[in-house]
C-alpha positions as CSV (number, residue, x, y, z in Angstrom):
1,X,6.1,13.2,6.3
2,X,7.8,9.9,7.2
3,X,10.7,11.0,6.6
4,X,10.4,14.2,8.6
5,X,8.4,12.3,11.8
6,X,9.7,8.6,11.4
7,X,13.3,7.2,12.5
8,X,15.0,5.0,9.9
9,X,14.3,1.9,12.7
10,X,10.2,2.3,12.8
11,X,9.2,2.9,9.2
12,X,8.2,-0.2,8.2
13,X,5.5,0.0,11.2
14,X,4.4,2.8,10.3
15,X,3.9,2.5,6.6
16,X,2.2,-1.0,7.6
17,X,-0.1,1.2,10.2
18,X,-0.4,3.6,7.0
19,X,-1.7,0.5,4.9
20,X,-3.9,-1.3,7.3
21,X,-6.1,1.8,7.0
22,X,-6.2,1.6,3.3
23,X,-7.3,-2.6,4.3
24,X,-9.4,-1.5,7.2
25,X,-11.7,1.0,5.4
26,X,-12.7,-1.6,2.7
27,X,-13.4,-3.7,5.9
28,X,-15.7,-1.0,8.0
29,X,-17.2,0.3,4.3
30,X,-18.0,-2.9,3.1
31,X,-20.4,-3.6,6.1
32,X,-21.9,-0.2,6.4
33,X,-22.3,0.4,2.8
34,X,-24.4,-2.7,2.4
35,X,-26.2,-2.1,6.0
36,X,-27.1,1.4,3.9
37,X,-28.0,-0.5,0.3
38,X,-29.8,-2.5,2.3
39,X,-32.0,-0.9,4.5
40,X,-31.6,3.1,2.9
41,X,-30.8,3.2,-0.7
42,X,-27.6,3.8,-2.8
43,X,-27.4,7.4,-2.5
44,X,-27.5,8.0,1.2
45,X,-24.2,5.1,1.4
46,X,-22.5,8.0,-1.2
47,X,-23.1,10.7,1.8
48,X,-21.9,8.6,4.6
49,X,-19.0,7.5,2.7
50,X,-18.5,11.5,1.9
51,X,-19.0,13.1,5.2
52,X,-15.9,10.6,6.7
53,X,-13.7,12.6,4.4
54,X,-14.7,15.6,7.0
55,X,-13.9,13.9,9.6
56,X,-10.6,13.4,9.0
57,X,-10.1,16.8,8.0
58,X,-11.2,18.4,10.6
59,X,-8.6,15.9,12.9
60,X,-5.7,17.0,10.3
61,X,-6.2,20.5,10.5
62,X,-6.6,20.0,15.1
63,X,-3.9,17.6,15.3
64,X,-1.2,18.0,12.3
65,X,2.1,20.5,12.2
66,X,5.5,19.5,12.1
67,X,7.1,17.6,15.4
68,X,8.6,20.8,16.7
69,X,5.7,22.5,17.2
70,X,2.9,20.1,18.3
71,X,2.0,20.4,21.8
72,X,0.4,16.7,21.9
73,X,3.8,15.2,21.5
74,X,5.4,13.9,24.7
75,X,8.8,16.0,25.0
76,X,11.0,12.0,25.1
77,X,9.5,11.6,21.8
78,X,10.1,14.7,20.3
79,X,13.8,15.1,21.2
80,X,14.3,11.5,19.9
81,X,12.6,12.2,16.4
82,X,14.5,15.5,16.1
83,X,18.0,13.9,17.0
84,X,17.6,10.7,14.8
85,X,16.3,13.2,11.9
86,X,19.3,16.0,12.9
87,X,20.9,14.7,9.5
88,X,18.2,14.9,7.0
89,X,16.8,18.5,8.7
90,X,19.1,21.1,6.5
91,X,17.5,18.7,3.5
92,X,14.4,18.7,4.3
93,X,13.7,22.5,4.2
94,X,15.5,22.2,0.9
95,X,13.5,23.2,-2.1
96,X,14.9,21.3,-5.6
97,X,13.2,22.0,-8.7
98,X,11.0,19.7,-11.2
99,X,13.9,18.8,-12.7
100,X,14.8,16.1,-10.3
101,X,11.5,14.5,-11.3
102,X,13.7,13.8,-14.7
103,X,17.0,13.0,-12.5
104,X,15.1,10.2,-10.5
105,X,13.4,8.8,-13.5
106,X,17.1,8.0,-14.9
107,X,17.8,5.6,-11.7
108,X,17.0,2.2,-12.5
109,X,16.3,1.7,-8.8
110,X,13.5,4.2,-8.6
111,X,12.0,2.4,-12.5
112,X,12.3,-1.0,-10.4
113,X,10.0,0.2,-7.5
114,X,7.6,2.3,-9.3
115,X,7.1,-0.9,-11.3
116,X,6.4,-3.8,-8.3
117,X,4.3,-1.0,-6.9
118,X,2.0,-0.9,-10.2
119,X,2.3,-4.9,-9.8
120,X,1.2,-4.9,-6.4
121,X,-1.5,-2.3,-6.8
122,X,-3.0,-4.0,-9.7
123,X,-4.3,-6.9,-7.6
124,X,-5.4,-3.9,-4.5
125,X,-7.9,-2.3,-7.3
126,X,-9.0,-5.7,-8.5
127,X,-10.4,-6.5,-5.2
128,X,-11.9,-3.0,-4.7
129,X,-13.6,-3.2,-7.6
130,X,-14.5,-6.3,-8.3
131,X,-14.6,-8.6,-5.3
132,X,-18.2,-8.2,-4.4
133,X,-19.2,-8.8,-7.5
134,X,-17.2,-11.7,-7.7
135,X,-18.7,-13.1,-4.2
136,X,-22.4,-12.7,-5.9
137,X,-22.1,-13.7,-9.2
138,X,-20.1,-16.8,-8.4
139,X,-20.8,-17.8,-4.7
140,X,-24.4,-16.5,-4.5
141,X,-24.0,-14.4,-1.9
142,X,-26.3,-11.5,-1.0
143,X,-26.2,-7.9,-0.2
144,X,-25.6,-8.0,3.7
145,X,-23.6,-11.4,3.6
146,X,-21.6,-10.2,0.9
147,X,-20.5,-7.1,2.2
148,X,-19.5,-9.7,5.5
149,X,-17.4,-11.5,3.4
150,X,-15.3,-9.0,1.6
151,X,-14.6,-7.4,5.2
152,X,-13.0,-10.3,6.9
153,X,-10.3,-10.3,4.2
154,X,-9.5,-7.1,4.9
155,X,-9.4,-7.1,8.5
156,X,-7.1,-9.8,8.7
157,X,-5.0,-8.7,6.2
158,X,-5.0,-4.8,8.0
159,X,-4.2,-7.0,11.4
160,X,-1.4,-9.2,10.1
161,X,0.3,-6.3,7.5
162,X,1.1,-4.4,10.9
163,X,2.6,-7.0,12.4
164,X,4.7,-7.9,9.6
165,X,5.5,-4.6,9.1
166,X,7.4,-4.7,12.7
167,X,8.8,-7.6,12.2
168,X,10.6,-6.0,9.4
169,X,12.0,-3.3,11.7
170,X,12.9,-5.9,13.5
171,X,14.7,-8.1,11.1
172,X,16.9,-4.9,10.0
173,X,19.5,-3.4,11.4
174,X,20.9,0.3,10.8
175,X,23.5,-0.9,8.0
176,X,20.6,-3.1,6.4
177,X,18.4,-0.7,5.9
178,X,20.6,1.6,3.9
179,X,21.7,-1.2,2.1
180,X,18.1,-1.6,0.8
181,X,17.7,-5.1,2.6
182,X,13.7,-4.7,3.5
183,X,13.3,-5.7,-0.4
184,X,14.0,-9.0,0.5
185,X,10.6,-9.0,2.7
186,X,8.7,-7.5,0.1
187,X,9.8,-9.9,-2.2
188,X,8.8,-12.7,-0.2
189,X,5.3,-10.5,0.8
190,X,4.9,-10.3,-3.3
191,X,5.4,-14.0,-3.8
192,X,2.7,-15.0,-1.0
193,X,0.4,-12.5,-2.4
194,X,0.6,-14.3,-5.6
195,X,-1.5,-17.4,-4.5
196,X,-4.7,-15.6,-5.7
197,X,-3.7,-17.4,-9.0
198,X,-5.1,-20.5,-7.1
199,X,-8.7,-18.6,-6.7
200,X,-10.1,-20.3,-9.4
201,X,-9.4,-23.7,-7.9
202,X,-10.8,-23.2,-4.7
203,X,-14.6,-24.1,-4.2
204,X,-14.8,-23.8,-0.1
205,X,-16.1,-20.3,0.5
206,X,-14.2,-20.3,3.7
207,X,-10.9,-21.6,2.2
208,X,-11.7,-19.1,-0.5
209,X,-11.5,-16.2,2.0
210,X,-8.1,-17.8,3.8
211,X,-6.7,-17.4,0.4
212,X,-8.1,-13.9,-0.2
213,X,-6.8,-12.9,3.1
214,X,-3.2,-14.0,2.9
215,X,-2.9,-12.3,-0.9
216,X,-4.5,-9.0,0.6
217,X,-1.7,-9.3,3.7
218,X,1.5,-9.8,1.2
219,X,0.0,-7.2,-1.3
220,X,-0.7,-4.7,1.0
221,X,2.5,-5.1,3.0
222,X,4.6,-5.3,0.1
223,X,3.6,-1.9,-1.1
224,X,3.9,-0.5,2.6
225,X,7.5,-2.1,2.5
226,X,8.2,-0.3,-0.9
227,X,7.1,3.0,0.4
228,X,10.0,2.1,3.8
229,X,12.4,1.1,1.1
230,X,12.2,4.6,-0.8
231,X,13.4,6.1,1.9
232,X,16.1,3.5,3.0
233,X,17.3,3.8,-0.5
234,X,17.1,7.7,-1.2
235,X,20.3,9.3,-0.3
236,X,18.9,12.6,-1.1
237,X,16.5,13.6,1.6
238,X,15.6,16.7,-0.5
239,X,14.0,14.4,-2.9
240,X,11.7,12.4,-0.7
241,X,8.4,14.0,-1.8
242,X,9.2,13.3,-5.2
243,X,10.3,10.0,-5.1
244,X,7.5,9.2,-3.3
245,X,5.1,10.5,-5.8
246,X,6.8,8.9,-8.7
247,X,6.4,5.4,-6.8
248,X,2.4,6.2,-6.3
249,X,1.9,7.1,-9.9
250,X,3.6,4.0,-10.8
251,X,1.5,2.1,-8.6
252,X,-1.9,3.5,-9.6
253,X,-1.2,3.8,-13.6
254,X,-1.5,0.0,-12.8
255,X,-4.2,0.7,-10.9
256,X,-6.5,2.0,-12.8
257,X,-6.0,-0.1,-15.8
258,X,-7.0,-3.0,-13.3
259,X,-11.4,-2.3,-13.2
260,X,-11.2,-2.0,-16.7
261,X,-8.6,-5.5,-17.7
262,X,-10.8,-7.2,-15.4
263,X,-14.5,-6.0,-17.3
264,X,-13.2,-6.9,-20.8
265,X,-11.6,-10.2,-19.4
266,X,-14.8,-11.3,-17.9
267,X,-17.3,-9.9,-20.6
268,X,-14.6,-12.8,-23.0
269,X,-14.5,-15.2,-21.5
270,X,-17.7,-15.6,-19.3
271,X,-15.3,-15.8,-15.9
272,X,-12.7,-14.8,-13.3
273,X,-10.3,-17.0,-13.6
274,X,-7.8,-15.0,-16.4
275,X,-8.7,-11.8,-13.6
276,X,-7.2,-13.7,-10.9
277,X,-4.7,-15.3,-13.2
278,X,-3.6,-11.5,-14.7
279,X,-3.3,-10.2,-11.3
280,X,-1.0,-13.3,-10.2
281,X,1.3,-13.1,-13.0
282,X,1.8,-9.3,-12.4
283,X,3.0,-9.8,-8.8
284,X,5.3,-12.8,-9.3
285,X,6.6,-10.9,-12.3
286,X,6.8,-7.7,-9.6
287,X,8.7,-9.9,-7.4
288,X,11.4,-10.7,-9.6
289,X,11.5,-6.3,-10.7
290,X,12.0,-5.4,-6.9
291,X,14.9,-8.3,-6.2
292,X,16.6,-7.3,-9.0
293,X,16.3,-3.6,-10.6
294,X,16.9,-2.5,-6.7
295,X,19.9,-3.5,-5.8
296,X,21.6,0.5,-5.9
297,X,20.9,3.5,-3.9
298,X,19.0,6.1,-5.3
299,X,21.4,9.1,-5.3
300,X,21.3,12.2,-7.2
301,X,23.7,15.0,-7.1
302,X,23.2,17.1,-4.1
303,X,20.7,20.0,-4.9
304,X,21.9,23.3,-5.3
């Protein structure tokens, strides 16, 4: 869909935009759902939690279709996303078999993204699923203040990931991005998100959730920078839907491993701090797989 709605110059935005709402439901949830625990009981926080889901499809299903046919779009807009996407169209409503699942697979460029995105992910389920526990067990914290202080981390981080996400439009210009240049930002984003290794240093609550906030921004925008950078570095249009879901099954087979590292970590050694330290050393080492297993195009042969 990026592809097909998004020029080349304005996907970083958007995949930041795309990401803050992964940071700003954590941010909304996190208050509600203790509001709920707190005052209703678990079960009715699963059925508000739910019934969102119906929200947003129901909007989908109103407001979705391909740019040529919506009638919300203002005509300017539409003639500009179908003239910048004029090359990729013929490609688009291409169909290429499973096979190029296999042909992608064989690129070390797409290995080296799906791989920083499992690095980066890692740390995104760690906080998921483990930061409010984290806040009660070690700072104390109840229900209602607890929920508080795992949504300010988000919200900045969904605030701050869109704006770095323009600035990386910015930065780039139309040779850069086919070049692959945005990794260099994600590297950077990877490297900043890295300071939660410091976590178990850190005793100020406050300064705790500065440090929480600015690894949540770099994680989050590093993975909306390696969703851009797919697309900068696919030269095979036809292909985008697959290279994209290779890069989010990389991501989240590090993903789910994270919950269950974390349990066995603390259940040996009594603490947090080898979480947090795990979750470090996977996105410094994730830094150095996108700055140097990236450095080619993706490009297969042209589908038949």
């Amino acid at each position: 869909m990026v592809r097909e709605w998004i020029p080349a110059g304005e996907r970083g935005l958007t995949n930041a935009i795309f990401m803050a709402g992964t940071q700003a439901g954590p941010a909304v949830g996190a208050l509600l759902v203790a509001w709920i625990l707190s005052h209703l009981g678990w079960r009715l926080s699963f059925v508000v939690v739910g019934a969102i889901g119906f929200i947003w499809l129901v909007a989908w299903l109103v407001w979705f279709d391909q740019p040529e046919r919506v009638r919300w779009l203002d005509e300017a807009e539409r003639r500009k996303i179908l003239a910048e996407r004029a090359a990729d169209t013929q490609a688009l409503g291409r169909r290429t078999g499973s096979h190029r699942i296999l042909q992608l697979l064989r690129t070390r460029t797409m290995w080296g993204l799906a791989l920083s995105e499992g690095c980066a992910v890692y740390t995104q389920y760690l906080f998921l699923t483990w930061l409010p526990s984290y806040l009660q067990t070690t700072r104390q914290l109840t229900v209602l203040k607890t929920g508080m202080f795992t949504a300010l981390p988000y919200a900045g981080a969904a605030v701050l990931g869109i704006l770095l996400g323009r600035l990386s439009d910015r930065m780039l210009s139309a040779t850069g991005v086919g070049e692959g240049r945005r990794r260099n930002m994600g590297v950077v984003m990877m490297l900043s998100s890295a300071v939660i290794l410091f976590t178990p240093f850190v005793e100020n609550v406050w300064m705790l959730l500065a440090l929480f906030t600015l690894s949540l921004t770099g994680m989050a925008t590093a993975i909306s920078l390696n969703f851009s950078l797919v697309n900068d570095l696919l030269r095979n249009p036809e292909d985008s839907g697959k290279a994209m879901s290779i890069l989010i099954v990389g991501g989240n087979a590090f993903g789910i491993a994270a919950p269950i590292v974390t349990g066995y970590v603390i259940e040996r050694t009594g603490n947090y701090n080898w979480a947090f330290g795990i979750a470090g050393l996977l996105l410094l080492s994730g830094a150095l797989i996108l700055l140097t297993m990236t450095r080619r195009p993706i490009e297969l042969p042209a589908a038949a």
